[in-house]
N, C-alpha and C positions, 0 to 999 in steps of 0.2 A: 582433466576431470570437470573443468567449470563448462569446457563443452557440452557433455553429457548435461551438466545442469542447465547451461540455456534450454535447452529442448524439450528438458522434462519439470520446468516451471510451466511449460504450455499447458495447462490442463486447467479446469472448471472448476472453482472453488465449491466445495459438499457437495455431492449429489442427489440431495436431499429434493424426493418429489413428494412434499406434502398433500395430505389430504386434502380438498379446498372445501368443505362442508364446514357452515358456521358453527360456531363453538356452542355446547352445550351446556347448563348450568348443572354442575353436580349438587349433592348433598352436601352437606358438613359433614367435614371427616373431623375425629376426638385427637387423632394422633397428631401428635409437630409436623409441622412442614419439613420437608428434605432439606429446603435451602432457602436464603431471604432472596437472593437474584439468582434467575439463571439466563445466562447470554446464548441466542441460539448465533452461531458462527463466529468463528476464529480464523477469518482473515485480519488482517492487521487493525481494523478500528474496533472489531470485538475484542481483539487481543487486549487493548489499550484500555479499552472500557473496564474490560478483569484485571488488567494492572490499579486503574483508579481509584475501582472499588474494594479491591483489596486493601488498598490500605486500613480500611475501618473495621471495623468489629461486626465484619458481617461472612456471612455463610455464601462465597458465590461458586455459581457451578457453571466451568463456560464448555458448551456442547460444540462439536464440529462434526460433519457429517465426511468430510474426507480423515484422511488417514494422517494429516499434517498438519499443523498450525501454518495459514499465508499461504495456503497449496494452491488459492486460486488467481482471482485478479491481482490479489496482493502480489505477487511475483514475478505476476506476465508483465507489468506497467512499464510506464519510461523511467521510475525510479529517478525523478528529480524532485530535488527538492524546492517547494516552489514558497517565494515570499508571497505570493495570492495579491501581486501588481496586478495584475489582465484580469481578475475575477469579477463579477458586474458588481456595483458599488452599491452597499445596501443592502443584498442578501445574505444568509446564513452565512452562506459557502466563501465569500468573500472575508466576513469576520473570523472563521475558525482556521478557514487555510491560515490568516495572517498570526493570529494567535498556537497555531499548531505548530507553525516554523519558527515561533521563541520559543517554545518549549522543548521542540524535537533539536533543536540546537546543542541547547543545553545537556538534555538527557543522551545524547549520542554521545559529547565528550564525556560523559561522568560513566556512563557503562560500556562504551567503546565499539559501537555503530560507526563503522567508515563513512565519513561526511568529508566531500571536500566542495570548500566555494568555490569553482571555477569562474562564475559570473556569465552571464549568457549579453549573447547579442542578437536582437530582434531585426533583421534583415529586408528591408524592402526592395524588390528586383525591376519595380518599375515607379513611378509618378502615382499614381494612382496609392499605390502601397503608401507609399512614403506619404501621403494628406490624409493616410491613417493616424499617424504618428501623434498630431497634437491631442488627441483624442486618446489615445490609447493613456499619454501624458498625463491626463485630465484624471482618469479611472485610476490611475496608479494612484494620484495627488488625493481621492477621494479615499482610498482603500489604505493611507497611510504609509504608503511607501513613496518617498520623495526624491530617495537615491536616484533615481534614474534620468538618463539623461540623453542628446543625439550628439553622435559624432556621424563628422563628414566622414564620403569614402576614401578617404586618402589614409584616414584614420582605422577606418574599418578593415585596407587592406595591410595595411601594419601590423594590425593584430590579428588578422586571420590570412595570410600569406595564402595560401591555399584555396579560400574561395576561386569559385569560377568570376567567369567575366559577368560585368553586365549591372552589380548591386550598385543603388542608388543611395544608401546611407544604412544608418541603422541605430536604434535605441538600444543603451547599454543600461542594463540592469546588475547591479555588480554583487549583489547578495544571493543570486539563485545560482544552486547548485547540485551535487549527487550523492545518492544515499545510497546506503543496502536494501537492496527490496527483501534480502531475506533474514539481513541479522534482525530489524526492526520488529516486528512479529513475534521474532523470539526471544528477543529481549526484553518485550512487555509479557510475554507469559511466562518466562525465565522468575521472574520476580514477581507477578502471581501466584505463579506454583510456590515460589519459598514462600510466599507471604499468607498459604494454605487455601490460599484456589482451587477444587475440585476441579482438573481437567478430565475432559471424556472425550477422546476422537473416535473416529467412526461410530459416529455415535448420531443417526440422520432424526430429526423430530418428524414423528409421521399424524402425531392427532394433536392438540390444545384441548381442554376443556376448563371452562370459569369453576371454582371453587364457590360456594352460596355465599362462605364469608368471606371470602375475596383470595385472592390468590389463583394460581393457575397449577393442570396436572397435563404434564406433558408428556405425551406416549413416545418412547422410543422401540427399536428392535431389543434393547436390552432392559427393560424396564420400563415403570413409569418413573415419573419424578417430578414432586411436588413443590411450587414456589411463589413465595408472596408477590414479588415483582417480575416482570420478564423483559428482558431487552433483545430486540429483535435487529439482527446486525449481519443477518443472512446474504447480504452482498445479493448476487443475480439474483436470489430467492426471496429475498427481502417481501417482495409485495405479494407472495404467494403466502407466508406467515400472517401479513398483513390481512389478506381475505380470511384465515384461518378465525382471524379473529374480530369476523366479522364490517372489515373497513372496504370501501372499494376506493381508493384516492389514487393509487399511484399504480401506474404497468410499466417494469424493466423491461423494455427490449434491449438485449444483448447489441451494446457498437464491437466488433471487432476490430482490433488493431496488432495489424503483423508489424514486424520488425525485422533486421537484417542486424544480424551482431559481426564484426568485422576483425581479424586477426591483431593482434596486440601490436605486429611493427606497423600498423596504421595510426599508433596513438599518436606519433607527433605532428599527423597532421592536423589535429585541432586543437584548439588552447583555451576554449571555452562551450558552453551550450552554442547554438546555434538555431534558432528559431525561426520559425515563420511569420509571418503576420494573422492571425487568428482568424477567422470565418465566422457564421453564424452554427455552423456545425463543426468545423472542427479547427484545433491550434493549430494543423497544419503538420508536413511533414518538418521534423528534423533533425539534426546529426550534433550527435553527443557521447563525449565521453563516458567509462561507465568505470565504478570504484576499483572492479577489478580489473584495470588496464587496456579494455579493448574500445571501440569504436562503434556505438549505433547511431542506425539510419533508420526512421520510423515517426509515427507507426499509418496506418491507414483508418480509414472512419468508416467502416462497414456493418450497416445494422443486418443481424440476422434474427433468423427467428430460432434457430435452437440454443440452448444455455449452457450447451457441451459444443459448439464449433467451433473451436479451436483452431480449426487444422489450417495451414499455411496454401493460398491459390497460386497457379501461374501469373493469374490477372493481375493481382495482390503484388506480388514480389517483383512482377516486371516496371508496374509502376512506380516501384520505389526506387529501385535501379535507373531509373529513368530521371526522378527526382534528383539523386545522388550525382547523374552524373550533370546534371547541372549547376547544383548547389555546390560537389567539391569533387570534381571529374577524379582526379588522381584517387578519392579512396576505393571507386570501382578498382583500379589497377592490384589491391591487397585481396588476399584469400577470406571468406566467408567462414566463420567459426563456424556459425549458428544460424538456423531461421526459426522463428517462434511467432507466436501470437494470443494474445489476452482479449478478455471479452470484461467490457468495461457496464456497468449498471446502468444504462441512461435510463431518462424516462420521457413523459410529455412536456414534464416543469422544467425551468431554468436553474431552480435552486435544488438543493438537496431536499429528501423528504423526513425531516427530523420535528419530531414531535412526543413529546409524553403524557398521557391523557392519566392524569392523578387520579380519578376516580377507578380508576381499573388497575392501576400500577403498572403500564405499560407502557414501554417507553419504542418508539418504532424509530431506528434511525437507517433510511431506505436512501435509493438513489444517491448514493457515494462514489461518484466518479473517478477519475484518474487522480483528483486532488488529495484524493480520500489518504493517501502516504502522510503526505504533507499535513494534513488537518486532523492526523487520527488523535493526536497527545489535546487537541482545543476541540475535537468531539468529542474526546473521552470525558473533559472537564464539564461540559455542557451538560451531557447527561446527568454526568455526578452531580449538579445542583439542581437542574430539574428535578430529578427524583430528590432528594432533598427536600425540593418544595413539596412534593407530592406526598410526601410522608414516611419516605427511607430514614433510618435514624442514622447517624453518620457520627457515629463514637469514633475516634481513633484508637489505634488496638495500641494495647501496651505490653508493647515491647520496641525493641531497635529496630532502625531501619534494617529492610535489607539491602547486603552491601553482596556484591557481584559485579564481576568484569567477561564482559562476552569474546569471544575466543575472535581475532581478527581475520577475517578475511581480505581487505582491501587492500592493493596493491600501492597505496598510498602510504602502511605503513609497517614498519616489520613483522615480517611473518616469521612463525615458528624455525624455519630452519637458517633463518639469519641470525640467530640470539646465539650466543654462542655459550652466554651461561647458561641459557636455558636449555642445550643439548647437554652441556657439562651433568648436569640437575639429573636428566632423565634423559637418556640415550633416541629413545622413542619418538623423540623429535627429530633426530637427524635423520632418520631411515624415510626416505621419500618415498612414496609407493605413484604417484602422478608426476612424473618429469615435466610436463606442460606445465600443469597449476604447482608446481613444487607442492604434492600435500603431503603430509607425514605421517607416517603409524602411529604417532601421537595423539595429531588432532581426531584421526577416525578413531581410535581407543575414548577420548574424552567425549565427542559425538555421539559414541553408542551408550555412555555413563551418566551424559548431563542431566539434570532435572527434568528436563522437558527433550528427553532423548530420542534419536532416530529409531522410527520404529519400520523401515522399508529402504531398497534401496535411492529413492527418489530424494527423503528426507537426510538421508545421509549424504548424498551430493551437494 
């Protein structure tokens, strides 16, 4: 089954083709607003944004224009977890990755997101690489991360047996590690929806218009819908929202990055991330373990110009093959699960495009990279106080937390049809309908039931 799911995470997050005509100033309307925030896109850091603001005593409504919560970049990514060591020292994207990785730490073990530290090794293959290093050192040192450290190659090949010939040393980073690209997502809208978040999927914004006394009325296919504040978290689409209303700052061109996901008796030949030495465009290829038990090789740094090209090239994959078999020859020799590919937000700037402009109540958080996993729980925080400042009122609701535990997937830790009191309980677990992924008529039963339920066959994978 996780088959099938590598290949059908490939896809574009919303398809939302807004209008790009500047926004018009309506009349005063007598009625209440629909809602105090509405968040266009539910990829993972809109998600987290409607977790945040859920908590207070407010009315949020978070829209998505595909069919799924995380349907787009958020699932195609490398899915590591990153302490934001390598980020440039200084900007945004630097502080909230670092902040996003305490927090997403924590929230993973407390509602049960497969997170395992393997710890990565930054790999240099010549001289040149390796006069990176003190520098890389430096940026880590500046961004708060001090852990890290160089081991000789004698050391390097003790712990990675496997590599090819030819590495020169390598920085060990011992706190980065691998997440769920897809519980994550849904575990912040899991607990927005209890927490009475308005979810709407397929549900694309196709107009904005300003409210006279403030506020915004957003046209969709099924309605309009009215709201004091708007958070714009539209991932590829981000800066097309952003024209809507009126800004020209930032233009996503789509980076593609394919991947090669590699068969599960591959797993033991690696015992940690494996990194490249980073570029001015991209971290480079590399090979990593992944929470449910297989082996990727990736990704590529391909700018294109459509916001739906997804699709995997010869050019593409021969390259990586090629990568692979230099970086760790023997995992070419294992069977290929999957080939996929995700299209990442880049833009012209170095840093993220995160801003909230208080006099409009609008908060634009664009240009969300591949870190964007990592930094979604210290983006989501950021927002929450900017709008704050801007004049969100920020009651906390009264009543109890929401308490929830999200169903596991990771091969790291027991799954449903290893519990044995838990088939005792309910039979429904032990009937496996996936012999590969062992899945059980259980979990598809609770799947189709949960709060924030599968509504296709894609989301049910």
């Amino acid at each position: 089954m996780k088959r099938s799911w590598s290949v059908a995470m490939a896809v574009s997050i919303g398809r939302c083709r807004p209008c790009l005509k500047p926004t018009a100033i309506l009349p005063p309307v007598r009625e209440q607003l629909d809602t105090d925030v509405a968040i266009v896109g539910a990829g993972v850091v809109g998600c987290a944004v409607a977790r945040e603001l859920s908590q207070f005593d407010l009315r949020v409504t978070l829209l998505e224009a595909g069919p799924d919560v995380g349907a787009g970049t958020s699932k195609a990514n490398t899915a590591l977890l990153h302490t934001g060591f390598d980020a440039k020292p200084g900007t945004l994207e630097a502080r909230l990755v670092a902040r996003g990785f305490e927090l997403l730490c924590e929230y993973a073990g407390r509602v049960g997101i497969p997170v395992e530290h393997t710890g990565a090794l930054l790999v240099a293959w010549n001289e040149e690489q390796r006069a990176e290093f003190p520098g890389i050192v430096e940026r880590s040192h500046a961004n708060g991360y001090r852990e890290i450290g160089e081991i000789g190659v004698d050391e390097l090949y003790r712990r990675e047996a496997h590599l090819g010939p030819g590495a020169h040393g390598a920085l060990e980073v011992p706190a980065e590690g691998l997440v769920c690209p897809f519980t994550t997502p849904l575990a912040f809208t899991t607990e927005a929806v209890l927490a009475g978040c308005d979810l709407r999927r397929s549900t694309p914004v196709t107009t904005i218009d300003r409210l006279e006394n403030g506020g915004f009325r957003l046209g969709t296919p099924a309605g309009h819908l009215s709201a004091r504040y708007l958070v714009n978290a539209a991932g590829l689409h981000s800066d097309e929202i952003d024209r809507m209303l009126g800004h020209e700052r930032f233009t996503v061109t789509p980076r593609r990055g394919q991947l090669i996901v590699f068969d599960k008796l591959a797993r033991p030949l690696v015992e940690h991330i494996v990194l490249a030495v980073p570029t001015k465009i991209t971290k480079g290829v590399l090979i990593a373990p992944t929470v449910f038990g297989n082996v990727m090789l990736g990704p590529t740094a391909e700018d294109v110009e459509r916001k739906d090209d997804t699709g995997s090239t010869r050019d593409g994959l021969a390259y990586l093959r090629t990568e692979g078999a230099r970086i760790m020859p023997e995992l070419l020799e294992h069977e290929v699960t999957a080939v996929y590919a995700g299209l990442r937000a880049a833009t012209e700037h170095v840093d993220y495009q995160l801003s909230v402009h208080a006099a409009e109540g609008y908060a634009c958080v664009g240009g969300i990279r591949s870190t964007g996993l990592s930094a979604s729980m210290g983006i989501a925080e950021h927002v929450r106080e900017q709008l704050g400042v801007a004049g969100l009122r920020l009651e906390p609701r009264d009543r109890a937390p929401v308490d929830f535990t999200m169903p596991n997937i990771g091969e790291g830790f027991e799954r449903p049809y290893e519990r044995g009191e838990l088939i005792t309980a309910d039979r429904e677990y032990g009937r496996i309908v996936c012999f590969c992924e062992r899945v059980t008529r259980g979990e598809i039963r609770d799947a189709l039931a949960a709060p924030v339920a599968a509504v296709d066959l894609d989301g049910l994978r």
